[in-house]
VEXTORVEX-357941 format. One record per atom (N, C-alpha, C): residue number from 1; residue in one letter; z, y, x. Coordinates in nm, 3 decimals, padded with zeros to 5 digits. Atoms other than C-alpha are relative to their C-alpha. Layout:
<r NUM, 'a', <Z, Y, X>>;
...
% end
This chain:
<r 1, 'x', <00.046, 00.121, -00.064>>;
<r 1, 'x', <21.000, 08.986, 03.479>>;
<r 1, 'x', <-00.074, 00.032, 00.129>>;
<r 2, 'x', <00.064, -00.067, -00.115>>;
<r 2, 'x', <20.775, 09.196, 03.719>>;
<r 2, 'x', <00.130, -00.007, 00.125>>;
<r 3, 'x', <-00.040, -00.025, -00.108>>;
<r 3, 'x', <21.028, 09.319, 03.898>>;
<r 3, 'x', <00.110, -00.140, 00.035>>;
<r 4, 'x', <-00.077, 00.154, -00.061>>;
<r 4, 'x', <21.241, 08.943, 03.955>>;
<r 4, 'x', <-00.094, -00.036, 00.078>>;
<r 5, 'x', <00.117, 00.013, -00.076>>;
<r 5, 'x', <20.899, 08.844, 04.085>>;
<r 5, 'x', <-00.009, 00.050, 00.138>>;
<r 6, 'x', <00.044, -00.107, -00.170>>;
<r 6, 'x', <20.838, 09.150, 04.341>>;
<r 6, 'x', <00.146, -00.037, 00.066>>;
<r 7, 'x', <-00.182, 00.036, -00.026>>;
<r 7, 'x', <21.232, 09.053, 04.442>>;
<r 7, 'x', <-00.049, -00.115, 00.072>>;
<r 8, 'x', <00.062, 00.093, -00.051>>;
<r 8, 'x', <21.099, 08.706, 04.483>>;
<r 8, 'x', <-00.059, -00.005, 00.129>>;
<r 9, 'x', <00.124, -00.017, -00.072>>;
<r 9, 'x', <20.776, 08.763, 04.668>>;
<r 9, 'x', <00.008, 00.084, 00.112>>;
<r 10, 'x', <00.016, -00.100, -00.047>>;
<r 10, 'x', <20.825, 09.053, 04.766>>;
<r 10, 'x', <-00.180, 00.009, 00.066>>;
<r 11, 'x', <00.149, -00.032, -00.004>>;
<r 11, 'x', <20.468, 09.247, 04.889>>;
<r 11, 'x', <-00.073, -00.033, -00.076>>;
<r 12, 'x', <00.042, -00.034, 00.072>>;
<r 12, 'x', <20.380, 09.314, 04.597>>;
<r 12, 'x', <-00.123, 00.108, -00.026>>;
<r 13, 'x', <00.050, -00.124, -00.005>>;
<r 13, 'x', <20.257, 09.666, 04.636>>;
<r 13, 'x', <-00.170, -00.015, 00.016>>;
<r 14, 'x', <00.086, 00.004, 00.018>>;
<r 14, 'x', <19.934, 09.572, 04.708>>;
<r 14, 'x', <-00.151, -00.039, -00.131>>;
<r 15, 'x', <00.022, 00.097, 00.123>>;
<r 15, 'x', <19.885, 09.339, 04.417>>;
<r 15, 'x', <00.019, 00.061, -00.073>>;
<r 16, 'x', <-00.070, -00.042, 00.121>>;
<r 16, 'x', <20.078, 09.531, 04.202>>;
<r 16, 'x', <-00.148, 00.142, -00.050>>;
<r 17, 'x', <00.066, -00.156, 00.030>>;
<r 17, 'x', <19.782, 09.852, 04.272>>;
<r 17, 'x', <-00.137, -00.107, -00.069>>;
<r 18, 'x', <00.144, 00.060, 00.077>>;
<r 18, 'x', <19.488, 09.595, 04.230>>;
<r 18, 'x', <00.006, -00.057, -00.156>>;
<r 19, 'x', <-00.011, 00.037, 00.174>>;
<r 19, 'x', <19.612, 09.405, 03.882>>;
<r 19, 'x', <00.013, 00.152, -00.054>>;
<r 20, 'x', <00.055, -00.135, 00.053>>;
<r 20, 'x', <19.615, 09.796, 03.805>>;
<r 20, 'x', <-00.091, 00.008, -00.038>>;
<r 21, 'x', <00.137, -00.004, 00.017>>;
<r 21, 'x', <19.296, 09.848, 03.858>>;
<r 21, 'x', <-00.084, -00.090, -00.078>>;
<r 22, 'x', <00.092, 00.072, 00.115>>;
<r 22, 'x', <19.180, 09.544, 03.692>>;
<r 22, 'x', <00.050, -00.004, -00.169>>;
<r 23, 'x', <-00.037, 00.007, 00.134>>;
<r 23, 'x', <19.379, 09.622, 03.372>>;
<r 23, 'x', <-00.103, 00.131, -00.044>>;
<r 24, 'x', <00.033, -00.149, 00.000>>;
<r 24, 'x', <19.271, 09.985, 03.397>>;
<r 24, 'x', <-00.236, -00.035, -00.085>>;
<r 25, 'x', <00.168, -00.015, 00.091>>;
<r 25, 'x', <18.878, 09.865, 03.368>>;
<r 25, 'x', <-00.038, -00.120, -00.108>>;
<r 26, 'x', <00.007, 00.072, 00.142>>;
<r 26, 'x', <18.972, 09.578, 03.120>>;
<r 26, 'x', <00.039, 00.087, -00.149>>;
<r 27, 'x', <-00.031, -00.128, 00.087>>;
<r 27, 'x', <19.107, 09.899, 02.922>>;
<r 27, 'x', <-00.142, 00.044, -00.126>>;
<r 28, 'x', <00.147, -00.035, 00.021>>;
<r 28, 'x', <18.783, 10.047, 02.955>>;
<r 28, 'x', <-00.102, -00.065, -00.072>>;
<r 29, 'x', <00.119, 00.101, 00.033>>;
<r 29, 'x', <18.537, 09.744, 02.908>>;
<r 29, 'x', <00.040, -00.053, -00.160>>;
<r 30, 'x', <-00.035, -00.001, 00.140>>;
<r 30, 'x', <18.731, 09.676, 02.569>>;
<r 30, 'x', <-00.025, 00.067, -00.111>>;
<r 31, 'x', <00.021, -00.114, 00.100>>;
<r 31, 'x', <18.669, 09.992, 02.411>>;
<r 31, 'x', <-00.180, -00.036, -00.011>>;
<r 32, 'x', <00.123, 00.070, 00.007>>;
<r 32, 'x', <18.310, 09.898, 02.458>>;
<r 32, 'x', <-00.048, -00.138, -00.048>>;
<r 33, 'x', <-00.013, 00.134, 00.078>>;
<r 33, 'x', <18.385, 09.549, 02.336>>;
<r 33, 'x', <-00.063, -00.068, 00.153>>;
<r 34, 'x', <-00.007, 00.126, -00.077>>;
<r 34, 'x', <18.446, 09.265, 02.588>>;
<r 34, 'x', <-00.128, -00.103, 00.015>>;
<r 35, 'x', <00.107, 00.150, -00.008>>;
<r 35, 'x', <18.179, 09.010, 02.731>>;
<r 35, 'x', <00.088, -00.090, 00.065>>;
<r 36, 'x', <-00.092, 00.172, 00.010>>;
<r 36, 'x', <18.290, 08.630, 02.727>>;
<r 36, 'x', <-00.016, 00.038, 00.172>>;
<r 37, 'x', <-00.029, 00.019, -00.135>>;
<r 37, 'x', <18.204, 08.694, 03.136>>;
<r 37, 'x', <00.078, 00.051, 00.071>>;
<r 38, 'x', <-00.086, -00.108, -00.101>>;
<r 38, 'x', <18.387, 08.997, 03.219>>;
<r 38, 'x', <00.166, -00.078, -00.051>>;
<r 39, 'x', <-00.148, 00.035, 00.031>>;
<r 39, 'x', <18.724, 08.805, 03.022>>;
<r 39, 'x', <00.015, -00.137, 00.108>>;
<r 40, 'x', <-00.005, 00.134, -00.060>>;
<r 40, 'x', <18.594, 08.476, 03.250>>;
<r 40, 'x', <00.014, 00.053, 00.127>>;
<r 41, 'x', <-00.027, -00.105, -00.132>>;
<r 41, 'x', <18.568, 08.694, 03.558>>;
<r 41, 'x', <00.191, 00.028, 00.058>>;
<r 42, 'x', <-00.145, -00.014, -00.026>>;
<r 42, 'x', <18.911, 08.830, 03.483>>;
<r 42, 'x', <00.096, -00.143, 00.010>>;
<r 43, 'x', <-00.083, 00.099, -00.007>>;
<r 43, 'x', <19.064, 08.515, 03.442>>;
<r 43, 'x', <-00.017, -00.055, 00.126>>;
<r 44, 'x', <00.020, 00.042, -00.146>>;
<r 44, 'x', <18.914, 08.375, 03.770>>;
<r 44, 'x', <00.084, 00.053, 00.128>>;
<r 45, 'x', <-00.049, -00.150, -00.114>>;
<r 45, 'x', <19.077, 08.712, 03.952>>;
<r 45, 'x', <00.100, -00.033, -00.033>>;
<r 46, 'x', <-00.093, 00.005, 00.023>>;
<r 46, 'x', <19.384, 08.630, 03.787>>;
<r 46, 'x', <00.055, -00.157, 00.070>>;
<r 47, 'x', <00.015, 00.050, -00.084>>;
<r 47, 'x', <19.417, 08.291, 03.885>>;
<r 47, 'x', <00.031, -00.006, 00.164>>;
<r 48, 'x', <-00.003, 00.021, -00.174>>;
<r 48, 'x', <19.315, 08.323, 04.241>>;
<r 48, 'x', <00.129, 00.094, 00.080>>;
<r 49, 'x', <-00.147, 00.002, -00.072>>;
<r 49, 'x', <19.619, 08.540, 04.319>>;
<r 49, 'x', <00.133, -00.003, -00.060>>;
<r 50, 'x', <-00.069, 00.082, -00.010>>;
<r 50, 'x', <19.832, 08.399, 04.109>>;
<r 50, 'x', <00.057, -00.144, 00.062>>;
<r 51, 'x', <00.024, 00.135, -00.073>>;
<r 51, 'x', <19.804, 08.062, 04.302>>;
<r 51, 'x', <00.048, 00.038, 00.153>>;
<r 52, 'x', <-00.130, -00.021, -00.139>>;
<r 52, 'x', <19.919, 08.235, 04.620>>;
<r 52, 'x', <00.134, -00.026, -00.076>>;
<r 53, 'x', <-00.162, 00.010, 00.065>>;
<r 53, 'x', <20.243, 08.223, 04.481>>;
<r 53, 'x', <00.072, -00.113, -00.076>>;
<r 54, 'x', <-00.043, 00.070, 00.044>>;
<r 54, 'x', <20.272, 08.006, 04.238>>;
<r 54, 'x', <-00.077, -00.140, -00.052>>;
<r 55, 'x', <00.122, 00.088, 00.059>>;
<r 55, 'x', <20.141, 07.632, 04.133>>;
<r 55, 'x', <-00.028, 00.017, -00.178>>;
<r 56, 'x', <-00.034, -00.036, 00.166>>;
<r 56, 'x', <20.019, 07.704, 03.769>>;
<r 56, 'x', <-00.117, -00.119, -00.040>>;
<r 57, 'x', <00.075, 00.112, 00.120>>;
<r 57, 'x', <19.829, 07.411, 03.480>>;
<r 57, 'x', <-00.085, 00.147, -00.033>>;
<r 58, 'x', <00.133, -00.054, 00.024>>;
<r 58, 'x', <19.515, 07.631, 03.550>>;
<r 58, 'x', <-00.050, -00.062, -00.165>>;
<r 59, 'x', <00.068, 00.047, 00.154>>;
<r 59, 'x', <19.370, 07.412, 03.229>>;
<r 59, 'x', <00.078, 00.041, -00.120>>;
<r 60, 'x', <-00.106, -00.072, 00.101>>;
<r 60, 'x', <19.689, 07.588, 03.011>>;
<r 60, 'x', <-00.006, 00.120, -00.010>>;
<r 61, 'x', <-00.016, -00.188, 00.009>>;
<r 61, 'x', <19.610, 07.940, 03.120>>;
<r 61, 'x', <-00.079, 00.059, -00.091>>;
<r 62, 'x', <00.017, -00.059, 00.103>>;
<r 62, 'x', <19.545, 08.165, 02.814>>;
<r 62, 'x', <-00.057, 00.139, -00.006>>;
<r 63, 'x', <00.005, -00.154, -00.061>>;
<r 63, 'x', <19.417, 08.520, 02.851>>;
<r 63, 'x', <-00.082, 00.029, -00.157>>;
<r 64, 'x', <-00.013, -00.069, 00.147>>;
<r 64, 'x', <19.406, 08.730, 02.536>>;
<r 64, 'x', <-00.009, 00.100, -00.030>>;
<r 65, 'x', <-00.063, -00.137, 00.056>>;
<r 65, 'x', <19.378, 09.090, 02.393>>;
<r 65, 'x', <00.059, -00.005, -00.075>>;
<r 66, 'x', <-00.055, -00.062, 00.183>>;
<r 66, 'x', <19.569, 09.252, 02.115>>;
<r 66, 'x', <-00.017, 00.157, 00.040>>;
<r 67, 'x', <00.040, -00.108, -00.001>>;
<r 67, 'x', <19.461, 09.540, 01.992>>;
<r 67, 'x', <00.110, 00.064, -00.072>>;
<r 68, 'x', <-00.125, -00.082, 00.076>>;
<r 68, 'x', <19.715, 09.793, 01.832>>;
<r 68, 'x', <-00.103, 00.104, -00.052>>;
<r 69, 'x', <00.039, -00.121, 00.058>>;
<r 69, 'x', <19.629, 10.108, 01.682>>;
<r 69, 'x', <-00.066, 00.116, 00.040>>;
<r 70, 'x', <00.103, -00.073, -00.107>>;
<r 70, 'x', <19.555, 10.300, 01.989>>;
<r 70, 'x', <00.032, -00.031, 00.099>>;
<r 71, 'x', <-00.036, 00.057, -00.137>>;
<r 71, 'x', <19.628, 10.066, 02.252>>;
<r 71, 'x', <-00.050, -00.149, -00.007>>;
<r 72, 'x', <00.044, 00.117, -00.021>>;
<r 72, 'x', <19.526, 09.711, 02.362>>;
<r 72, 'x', <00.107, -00.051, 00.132>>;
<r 73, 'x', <-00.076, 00.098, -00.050>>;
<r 73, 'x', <19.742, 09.468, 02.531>>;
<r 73, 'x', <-00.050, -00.098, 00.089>>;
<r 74, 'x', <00.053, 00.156, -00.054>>;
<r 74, 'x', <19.626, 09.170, 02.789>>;
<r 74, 'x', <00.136, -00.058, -00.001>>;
<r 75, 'x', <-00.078, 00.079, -00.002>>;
<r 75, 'x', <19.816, 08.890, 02.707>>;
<r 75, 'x', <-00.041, -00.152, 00.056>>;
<r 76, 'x', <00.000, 00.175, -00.109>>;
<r 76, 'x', <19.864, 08.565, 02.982>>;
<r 76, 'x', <00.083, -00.048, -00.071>>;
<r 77, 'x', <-00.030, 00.113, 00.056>>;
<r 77, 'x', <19.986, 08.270, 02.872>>;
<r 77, 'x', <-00.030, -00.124, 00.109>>;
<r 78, 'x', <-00.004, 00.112, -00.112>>;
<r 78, 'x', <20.041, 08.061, 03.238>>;
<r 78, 'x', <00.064, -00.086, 00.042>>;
<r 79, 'x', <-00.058, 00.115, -00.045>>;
<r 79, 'x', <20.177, 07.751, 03.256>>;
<r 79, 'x', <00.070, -00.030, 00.174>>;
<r 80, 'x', <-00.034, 00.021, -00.138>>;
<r 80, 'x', <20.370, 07.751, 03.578>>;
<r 80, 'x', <00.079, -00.142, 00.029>>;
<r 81, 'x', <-00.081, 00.117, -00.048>>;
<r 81, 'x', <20.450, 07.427, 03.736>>;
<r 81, 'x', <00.116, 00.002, 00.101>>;
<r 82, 'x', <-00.093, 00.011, -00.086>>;
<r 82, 'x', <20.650, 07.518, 04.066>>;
<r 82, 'x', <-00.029, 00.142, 00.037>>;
<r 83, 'x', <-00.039, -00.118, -00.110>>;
<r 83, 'x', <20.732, 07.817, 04.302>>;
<r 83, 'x', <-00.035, -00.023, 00.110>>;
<r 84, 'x', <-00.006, 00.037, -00.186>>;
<r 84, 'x', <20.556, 07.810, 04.654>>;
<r 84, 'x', <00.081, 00.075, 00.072>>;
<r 85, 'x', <-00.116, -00.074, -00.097>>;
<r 85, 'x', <20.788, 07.892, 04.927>>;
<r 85, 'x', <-00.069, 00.070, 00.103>>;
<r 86, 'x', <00.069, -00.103, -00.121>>;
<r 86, 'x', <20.541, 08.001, 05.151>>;
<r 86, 'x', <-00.124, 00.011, -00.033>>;
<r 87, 'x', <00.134, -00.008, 00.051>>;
<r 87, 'x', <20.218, 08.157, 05.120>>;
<r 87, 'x', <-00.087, -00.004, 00.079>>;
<r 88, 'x', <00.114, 00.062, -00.099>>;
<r 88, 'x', <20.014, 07.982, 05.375>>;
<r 88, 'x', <-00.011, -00.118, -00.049>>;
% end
């Protein structure tokens, strides 16, 4: 799905290093156990550049761990309404 997206959009690359980084220290901050701000935080960050791109039912968006065995998961759950064509 990523890569239909970056196809899409294209210029990605930038985006693609920062949602890195913010998985990378939601990784982290998990193993330590999650505060309700740092998951409200993330969702805010998520959001704001999703919305370049696309219109999404903000009040539908879902954001979730799962934990596995020796791994953890973020799972979205974003209601997308439309596709912007341009990102101005």
């Amino acid at each position: 799905m990523f890569e239909f997206l970056s196809k899409l959009f294209g210029g990605f690359e930038g985006s693609r290093n920062r949602a890195k980084e913010r998985l990378r220290l939601v990784l982290v901050h998990d193993r330590a156990s999650l505060s309700p701000g740092l998951v409200e935080a993330l969702k805010e960050d998520l959001i704001q550049v999703i919305t370049k791109y696309l219109e999404i039912d903000e009040e539908g968006l879902e954001v979730n761990f799962d934990k596995g065995d020796d791994s953890v998961a973020l799972i979205a759950n974003i209601p997308v309404k439309s596709v912007k064509r341009s990102t101005r």
